[in-house]
C-alpha positions as CSV (number, residue, x, y, z in Angstrom):
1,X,-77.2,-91.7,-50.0
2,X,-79.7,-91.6,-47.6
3,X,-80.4,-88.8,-45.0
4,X,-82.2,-90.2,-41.4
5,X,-84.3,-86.8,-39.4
6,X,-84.3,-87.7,-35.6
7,X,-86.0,-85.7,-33.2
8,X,-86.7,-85.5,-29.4
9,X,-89.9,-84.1,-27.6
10,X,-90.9,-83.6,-23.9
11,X,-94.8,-84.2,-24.6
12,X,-95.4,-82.9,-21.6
13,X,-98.2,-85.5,-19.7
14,X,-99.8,-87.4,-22.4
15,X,-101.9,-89.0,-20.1
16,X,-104.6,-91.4,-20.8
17,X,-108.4,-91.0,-20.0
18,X,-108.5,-94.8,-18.4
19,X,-107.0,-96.1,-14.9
20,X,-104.1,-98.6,-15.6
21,X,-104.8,-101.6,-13.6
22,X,-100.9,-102.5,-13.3
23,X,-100.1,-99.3,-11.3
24,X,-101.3,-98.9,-7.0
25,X,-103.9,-97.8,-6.2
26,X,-102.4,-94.9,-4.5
27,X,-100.5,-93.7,-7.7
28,X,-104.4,-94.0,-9.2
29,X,-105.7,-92.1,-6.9
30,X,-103.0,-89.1,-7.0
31,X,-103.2,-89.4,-10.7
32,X,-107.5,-89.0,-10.4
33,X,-107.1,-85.8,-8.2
34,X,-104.2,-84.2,-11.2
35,X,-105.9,-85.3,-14.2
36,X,-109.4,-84.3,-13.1
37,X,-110.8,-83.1,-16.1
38,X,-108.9,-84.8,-18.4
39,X,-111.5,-86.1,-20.7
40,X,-111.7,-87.9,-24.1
41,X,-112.2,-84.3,-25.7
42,X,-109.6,-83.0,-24.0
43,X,-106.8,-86.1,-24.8
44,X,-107.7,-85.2,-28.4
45,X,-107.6,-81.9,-28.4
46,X,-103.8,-82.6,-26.9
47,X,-103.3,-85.0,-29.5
48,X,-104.0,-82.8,-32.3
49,X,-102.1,-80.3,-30.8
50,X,-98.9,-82.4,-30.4
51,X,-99.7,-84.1,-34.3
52,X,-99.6,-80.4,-35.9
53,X,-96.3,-79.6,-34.8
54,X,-94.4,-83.3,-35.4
55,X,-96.3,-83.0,-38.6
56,X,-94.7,-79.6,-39.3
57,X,-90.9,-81.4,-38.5
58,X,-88.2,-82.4,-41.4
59,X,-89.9,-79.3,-43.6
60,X,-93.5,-80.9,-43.6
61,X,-92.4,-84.4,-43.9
62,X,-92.5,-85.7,-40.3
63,X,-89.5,-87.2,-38.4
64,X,-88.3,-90.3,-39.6
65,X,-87.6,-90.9,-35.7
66,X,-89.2,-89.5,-32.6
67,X,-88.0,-90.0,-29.1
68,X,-90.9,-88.8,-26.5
69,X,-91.1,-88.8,-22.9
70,X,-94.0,-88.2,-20.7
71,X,-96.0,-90.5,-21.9
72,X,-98.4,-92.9,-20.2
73,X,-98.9,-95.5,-22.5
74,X,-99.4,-97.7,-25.7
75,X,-102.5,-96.7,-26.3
76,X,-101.7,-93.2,-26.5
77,X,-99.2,-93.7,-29.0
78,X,-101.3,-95.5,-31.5
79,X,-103.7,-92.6,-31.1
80,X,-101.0,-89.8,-31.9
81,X,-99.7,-92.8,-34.3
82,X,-103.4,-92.3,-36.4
83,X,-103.6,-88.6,-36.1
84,X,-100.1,-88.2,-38.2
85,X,-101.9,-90.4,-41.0
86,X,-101.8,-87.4,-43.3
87,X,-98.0,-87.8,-43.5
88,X,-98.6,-91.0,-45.2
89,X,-95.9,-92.7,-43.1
90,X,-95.6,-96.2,-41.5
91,X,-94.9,-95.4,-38.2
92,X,-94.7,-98.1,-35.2
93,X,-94.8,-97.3,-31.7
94,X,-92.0,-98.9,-29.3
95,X,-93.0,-98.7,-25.6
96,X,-92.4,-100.3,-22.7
97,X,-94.6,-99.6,-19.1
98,X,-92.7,-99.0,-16.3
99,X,-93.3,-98.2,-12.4
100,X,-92.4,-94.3,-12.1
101,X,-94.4,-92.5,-9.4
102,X,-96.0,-90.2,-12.4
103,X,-96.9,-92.8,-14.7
104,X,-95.1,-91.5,-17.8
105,X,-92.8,-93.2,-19.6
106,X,-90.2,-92.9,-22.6
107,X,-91.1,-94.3,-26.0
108,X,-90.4,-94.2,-29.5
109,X,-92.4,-93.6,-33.0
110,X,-90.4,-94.8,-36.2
111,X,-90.7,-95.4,-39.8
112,X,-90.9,-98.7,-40.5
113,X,-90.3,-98.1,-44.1
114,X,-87.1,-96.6,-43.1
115,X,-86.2,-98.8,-40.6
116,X,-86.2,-102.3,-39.1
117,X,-86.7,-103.3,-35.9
118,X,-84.7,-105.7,-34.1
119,X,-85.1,-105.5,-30.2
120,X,-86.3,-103.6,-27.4
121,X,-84.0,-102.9,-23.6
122,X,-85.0,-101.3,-20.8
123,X,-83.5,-100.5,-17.6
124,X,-85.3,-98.3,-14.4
125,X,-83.1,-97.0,-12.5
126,X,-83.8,-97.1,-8.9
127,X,-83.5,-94.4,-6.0
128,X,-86.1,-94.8,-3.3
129,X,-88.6,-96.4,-5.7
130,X,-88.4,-96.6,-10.0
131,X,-87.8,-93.7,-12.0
132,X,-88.2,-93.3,-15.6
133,X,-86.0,-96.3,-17.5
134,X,-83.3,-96.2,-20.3
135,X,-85.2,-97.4,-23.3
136,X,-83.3,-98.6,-26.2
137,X,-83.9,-99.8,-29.4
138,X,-82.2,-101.4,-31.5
139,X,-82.7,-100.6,-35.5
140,X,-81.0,-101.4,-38.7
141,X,-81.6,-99.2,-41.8
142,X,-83.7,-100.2,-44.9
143,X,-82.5,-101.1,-47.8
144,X,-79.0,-100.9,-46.4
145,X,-79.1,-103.1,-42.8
146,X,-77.0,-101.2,-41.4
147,X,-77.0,-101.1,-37.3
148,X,-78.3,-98.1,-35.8
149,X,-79.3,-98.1,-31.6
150,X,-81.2,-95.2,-29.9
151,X,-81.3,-94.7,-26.4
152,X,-84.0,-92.7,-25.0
153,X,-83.6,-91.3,-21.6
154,X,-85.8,-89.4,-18.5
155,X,-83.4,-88.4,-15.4
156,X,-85.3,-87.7,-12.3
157,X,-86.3,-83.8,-12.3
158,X,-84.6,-80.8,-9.7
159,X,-88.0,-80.7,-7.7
160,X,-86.9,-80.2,-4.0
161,X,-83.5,-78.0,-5.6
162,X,-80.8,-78.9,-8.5
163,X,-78.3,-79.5,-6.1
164,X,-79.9,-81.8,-3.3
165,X,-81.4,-83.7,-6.4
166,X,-78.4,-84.4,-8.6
167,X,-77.1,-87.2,-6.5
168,X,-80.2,-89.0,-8.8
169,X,-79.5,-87.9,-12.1
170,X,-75.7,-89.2,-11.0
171,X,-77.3,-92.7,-10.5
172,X,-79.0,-92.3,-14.6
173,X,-75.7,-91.0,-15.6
174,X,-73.6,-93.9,-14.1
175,X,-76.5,-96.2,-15.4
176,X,-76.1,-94.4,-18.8
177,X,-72.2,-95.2,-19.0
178,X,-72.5,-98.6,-17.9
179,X,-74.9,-99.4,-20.3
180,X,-72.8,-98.0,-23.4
181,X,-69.9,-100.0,-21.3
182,X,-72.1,-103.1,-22.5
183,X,-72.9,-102.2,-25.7
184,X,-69.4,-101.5,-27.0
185,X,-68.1,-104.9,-25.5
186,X,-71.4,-106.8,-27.4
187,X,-71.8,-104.6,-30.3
188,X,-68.0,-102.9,-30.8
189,X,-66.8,-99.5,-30.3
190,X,-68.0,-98.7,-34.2
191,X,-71.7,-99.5,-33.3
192,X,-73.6,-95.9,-33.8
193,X,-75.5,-94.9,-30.7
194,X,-78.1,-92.0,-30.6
195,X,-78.7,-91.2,-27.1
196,X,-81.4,-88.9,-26.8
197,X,-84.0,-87.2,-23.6
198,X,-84.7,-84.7,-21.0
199,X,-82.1,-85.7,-18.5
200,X,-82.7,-82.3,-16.2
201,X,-79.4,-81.0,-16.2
202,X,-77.9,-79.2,-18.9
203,X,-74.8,-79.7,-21.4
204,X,-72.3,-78.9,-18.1
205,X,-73.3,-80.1,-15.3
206,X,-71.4,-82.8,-13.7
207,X,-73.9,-85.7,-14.0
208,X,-73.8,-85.5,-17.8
209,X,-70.2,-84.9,-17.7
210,X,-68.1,-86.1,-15.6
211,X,-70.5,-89.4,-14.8
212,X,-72.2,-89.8,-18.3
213,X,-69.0,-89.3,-20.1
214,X,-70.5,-86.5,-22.8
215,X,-68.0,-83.8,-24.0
216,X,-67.9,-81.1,-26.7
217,X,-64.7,-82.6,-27.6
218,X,-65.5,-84.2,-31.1
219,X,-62.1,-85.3,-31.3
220,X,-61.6,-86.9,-27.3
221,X,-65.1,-88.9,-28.0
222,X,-63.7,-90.1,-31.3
223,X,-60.3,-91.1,-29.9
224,X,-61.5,-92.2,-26.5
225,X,-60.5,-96.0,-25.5
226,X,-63.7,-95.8,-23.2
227,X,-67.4,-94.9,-24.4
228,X,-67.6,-91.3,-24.5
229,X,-70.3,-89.3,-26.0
230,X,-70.3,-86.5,-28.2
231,X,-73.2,-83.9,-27.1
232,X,-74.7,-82.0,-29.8
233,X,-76.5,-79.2,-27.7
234,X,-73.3,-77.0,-26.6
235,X,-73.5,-74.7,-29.4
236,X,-77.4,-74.2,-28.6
237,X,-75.9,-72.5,-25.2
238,X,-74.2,-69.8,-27.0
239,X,-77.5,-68.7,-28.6
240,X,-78.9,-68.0,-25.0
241,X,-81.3,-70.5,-26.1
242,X,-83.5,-73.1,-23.7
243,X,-85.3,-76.2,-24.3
244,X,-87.6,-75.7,-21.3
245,X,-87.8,-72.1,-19.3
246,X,-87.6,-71.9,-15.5
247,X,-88.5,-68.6,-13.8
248,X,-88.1,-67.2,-17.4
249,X,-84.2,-68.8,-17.0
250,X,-83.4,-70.8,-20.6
251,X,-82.5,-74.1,-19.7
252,X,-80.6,-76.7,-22.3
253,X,-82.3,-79.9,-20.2
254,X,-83.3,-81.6,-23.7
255,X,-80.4,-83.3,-25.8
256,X,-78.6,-85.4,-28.6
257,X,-75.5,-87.4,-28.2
258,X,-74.0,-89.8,-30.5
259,X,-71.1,-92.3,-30.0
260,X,-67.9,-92.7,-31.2
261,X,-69.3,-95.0,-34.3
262,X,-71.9,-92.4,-35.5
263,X,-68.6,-89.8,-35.8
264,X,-66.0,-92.0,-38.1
265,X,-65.3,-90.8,-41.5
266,X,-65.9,-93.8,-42.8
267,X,-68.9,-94.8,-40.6
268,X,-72.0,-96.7,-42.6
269,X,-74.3,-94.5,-40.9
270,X,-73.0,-91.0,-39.6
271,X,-74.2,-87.5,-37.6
272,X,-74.4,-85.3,-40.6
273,X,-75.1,-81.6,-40.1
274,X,-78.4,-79.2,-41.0
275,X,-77.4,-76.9,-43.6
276,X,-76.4,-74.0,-41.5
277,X,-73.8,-76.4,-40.8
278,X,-75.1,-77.4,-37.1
279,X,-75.5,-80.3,-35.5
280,X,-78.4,-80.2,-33.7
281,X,-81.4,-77.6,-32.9
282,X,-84.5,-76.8,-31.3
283,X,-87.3,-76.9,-33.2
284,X,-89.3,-73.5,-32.2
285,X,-92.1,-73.3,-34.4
286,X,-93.6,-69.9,-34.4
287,X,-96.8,-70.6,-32.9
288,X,-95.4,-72.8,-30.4
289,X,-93.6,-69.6,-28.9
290,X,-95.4,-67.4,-26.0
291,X,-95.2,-63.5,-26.5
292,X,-93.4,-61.1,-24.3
293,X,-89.5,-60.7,-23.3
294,X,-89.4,-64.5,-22.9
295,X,-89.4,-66.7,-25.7
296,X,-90.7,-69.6,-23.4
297,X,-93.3,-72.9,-25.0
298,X,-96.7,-72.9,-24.8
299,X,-97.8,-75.4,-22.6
300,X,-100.7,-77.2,-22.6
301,X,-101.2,-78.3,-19.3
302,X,-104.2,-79.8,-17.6
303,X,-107.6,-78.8,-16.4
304,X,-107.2,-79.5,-12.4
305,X,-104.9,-76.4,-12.8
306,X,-106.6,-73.5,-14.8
307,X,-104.4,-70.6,-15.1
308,X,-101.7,-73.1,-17.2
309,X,-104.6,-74.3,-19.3
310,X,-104.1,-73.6,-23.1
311,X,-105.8,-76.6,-25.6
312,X,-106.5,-74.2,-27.9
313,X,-102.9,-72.2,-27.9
314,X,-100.6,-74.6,-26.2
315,X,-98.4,-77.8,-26.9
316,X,-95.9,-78.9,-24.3
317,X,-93.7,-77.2,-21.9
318,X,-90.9,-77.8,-23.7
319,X,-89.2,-77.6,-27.0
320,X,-88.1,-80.7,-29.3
321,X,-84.7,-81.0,-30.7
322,X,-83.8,-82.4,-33.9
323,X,-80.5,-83.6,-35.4
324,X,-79.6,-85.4,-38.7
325,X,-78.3,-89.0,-39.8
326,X,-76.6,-89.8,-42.9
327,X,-76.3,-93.2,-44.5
328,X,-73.9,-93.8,-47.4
């Protein structure tokens, strides 16, 4: 019996130091003016910052899975890839660029010993011009094969106010459900599916449930004739808990679903709980945490804005989340 740690991290811009020549030259030029002093030493420094903590995850051992977002590229990976060599993992990167305004993307880091990789989807979902995609990947487990697909996600943010921006994070959500729509006709209903990210919304707002199809409802998503997902994060609001803090408001914005076929008694590979018997937590490393009333994350931030500036102190603006697999 085999146990599977999965975790999911806003990196918070893990920018590059080079101009990507795929992107306008008008998204270069904003991105000049907000990275401005975002040099080689400073890209490392972030690195090492984001390394000790993902090192510190799955008590020392690392995550055998990491969903990230905010990141701008390959190449960064494979440099956070070779500062977790300690860990004495085989981790892979899975990637794949996409046209947001920002320039940051969703990817993936696995174990490769742990898991084989079989294909790569991606999907952007578009308002007035692409947003972050749906990224999934598809993975079978070593030695056992057994299927296993993750689906990492990045709904458009509430800048310009929640409400007169949710119509977008509608548009994911409906993307969200179509796409599990697909995989259960392809795959079948019994097919575990990890759907992971920062979708900007929390557990119950509308866009997660009502167009996404998440519940707390272990036993709807289990019965449910359509694809329903099961959300891990609901007992994180009763702690008065946040992923991400806004005006010093806890906000539940990062989470874990799974599908019907990751819930079955008799499922190969199965959501299996921590042993304080949840589902699902943040991981709020003690150095990660700011001081004062307001247990908000350090953030790292960027030179071109000063007074959020922390390489030495900070990580990322958010929390990661971590939840468990089991394989019989």
């Amino acid at each position: 019996m085999k146990n599977y740690y999965l975790a999911w991290w806003n990196v918070e811009n893990l920018f590059d130091t080079e101009d990507c020549p795929s992107r306008p030259d008008f998204l270069q030029s904003r991105l000049r003016n907000e990275l401005s002093g975002w040099t080689a030493a400073v890209l490392d420094q972030k690195l090492n910052q984001l390394a000790h903590i993902i090192m510190k995850m799955n008590g020392n051992a690392g995550p055998d899975l990491l969903g990230m977002c905010e990141v701008e590229n390959e190449a960064v990976l494979s440099a956070l890839i070779g500062k977790l060599g300690a860990l004495g993992r085989n981790y892979r990167a899975a990637h794949h660029p996409t046209n947001d305004n920002r320039g940051i993307d969703v990817a993936f880091i696995y174990d490769a010993d742990l898991f084989e990789f079989e294909q790569l989807f991606h999907h952007e979902v578009l308002k007035r011009s692409a947003t972050r995609d749906l990224l999934q990947i598809n993975l079978r487990t070593k030695p056992g094969g057994y299927p296993l697909l993750v689906i990492g996600n990045h709904w458009p943010s509430r800048r310009g106010g929640e409400h007169s921006s949710e119509p977008y994070r509608i548009m994911a959500a409906e993307t969200l459900s179509y796409w599990m729509e697909r995989i259960f006709e392809i795959r079948g209903s019994d097919i575990p599916v990890v759907v992971m990210g920062d979708f900007n919304d929390e557990p119950f707002n509308r866009a997660l449930t009502e167009y996404a199809l998440s519940s707390n409802s272990l036993t709807r998503v289990r019965n449910a004739r359509i694809p329903r997902l099961f959300n891990l994060m609901w007992p994180v609001l009763g702690d008065a808990e946040g992923t991400f803090y806004f005006n010093n408001f806890p906000l539940v914005i990062d989470q874990l679903m799974v599908s019907r076929g990751a819930l079955l008694g008799n499922a190969p590979v199965r959501l299996a709980p921590f042993a304080d018997g949840r589902n699902a937590r943040i991981e709020k490393f003690p150095e990660m945490v700011s001081g004062g009333m307001y247990p908000d994350p350090i953030r790292f931030g960027r030179p071109s804005t000063p007074r959020d500036f922390r390489p030495d102190t900070g990580y990322s603006d958010h929390y990661p989340i971590a939840m468990m697999l089991n394989e019989k």
